[in-house]
C-alpha positions as CSV (number, residue, x, y, z in Angstrom):
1,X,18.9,2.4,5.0
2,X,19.2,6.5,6.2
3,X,15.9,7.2,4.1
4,X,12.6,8.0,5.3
5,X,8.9,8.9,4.5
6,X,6.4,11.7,5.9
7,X,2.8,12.4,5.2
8,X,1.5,15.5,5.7
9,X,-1.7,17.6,5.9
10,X,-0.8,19.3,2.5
11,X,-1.9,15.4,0.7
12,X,1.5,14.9,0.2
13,X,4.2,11.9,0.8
14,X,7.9,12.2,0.6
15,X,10.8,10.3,0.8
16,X,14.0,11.8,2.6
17,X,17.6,10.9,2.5
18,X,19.4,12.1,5.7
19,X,22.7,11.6,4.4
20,X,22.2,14.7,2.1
21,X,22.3,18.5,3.2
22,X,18.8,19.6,4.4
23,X,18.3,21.6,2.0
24,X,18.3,18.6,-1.0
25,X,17.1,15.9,1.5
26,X,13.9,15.4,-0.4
27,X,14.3,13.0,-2.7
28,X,10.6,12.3,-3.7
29,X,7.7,14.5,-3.5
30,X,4.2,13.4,-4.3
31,X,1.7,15.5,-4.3
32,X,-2.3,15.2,-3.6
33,X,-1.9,11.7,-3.1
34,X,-5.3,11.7,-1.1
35,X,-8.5,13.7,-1.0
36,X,-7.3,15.3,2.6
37,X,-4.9,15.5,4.8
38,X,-3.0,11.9,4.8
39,X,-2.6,10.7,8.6
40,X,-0.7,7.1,8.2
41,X,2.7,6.3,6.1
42,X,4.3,2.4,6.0
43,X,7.1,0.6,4.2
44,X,6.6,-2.4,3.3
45,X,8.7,-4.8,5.3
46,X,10.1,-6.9,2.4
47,X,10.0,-5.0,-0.6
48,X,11.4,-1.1,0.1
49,X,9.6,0.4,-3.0
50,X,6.3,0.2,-2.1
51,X,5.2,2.1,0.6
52,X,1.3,2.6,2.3
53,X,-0.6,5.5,3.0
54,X,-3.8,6.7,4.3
55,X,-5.8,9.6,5.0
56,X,-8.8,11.4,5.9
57,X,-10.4,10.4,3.0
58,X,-10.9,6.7,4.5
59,X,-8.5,5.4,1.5
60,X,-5.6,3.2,1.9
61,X,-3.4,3.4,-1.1
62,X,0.4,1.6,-2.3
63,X,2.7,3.2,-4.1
64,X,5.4,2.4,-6.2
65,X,8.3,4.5,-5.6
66,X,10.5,3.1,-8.9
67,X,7.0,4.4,-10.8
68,X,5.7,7.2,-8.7
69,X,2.0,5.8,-9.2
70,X,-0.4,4.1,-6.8
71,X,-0.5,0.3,-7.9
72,X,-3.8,-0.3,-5.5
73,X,-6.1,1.3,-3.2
74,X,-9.2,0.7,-1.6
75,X,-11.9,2.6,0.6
76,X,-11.1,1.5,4.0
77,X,-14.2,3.6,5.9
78,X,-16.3,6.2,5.8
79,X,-14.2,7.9,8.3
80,X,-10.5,8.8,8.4
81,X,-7.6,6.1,8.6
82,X,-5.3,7.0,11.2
């Protein structure tokens, strides 16, 4: 697989494909997926469309790429998950 995720301080997630020119890399962008800045991305190991993230906002949440939706989240803390 030549893809990858990034979180970012803007609440966002993306997904990348390094095989394409820079600028059309971004495949996926989702946008305020968090309350704050997200800190923590994941796949998951056996199924490549979901993916974890979580943030500042002490929520851990999964997305499903094919849907571009969370499918679950929870409160994790008070404080930031990093």
């Amino acid at each position: 697989m030549q893809v990858f995720c990034s979180c970012s301080v803007d609440k966002s997630v993306r997904i990348w494909d390094v095989r394409c020119a820079p600028s059309s890399a971004c495949k996926i962008t989702l946008d305020n997926t968090h309350e704050s800045d997200v800190n923590v991305i994941s796949w998951n190991c056996t199924e490549q469309h979901f993916i974890a993230s979580g943030g500042d906002d002490g929520v851990i949440k999964v997305w499903d790429l094919r849907q571009y939706k969370v499918i679950q989240w929870t409160v994790y803390s008070a404080i930031s998950v990093s």
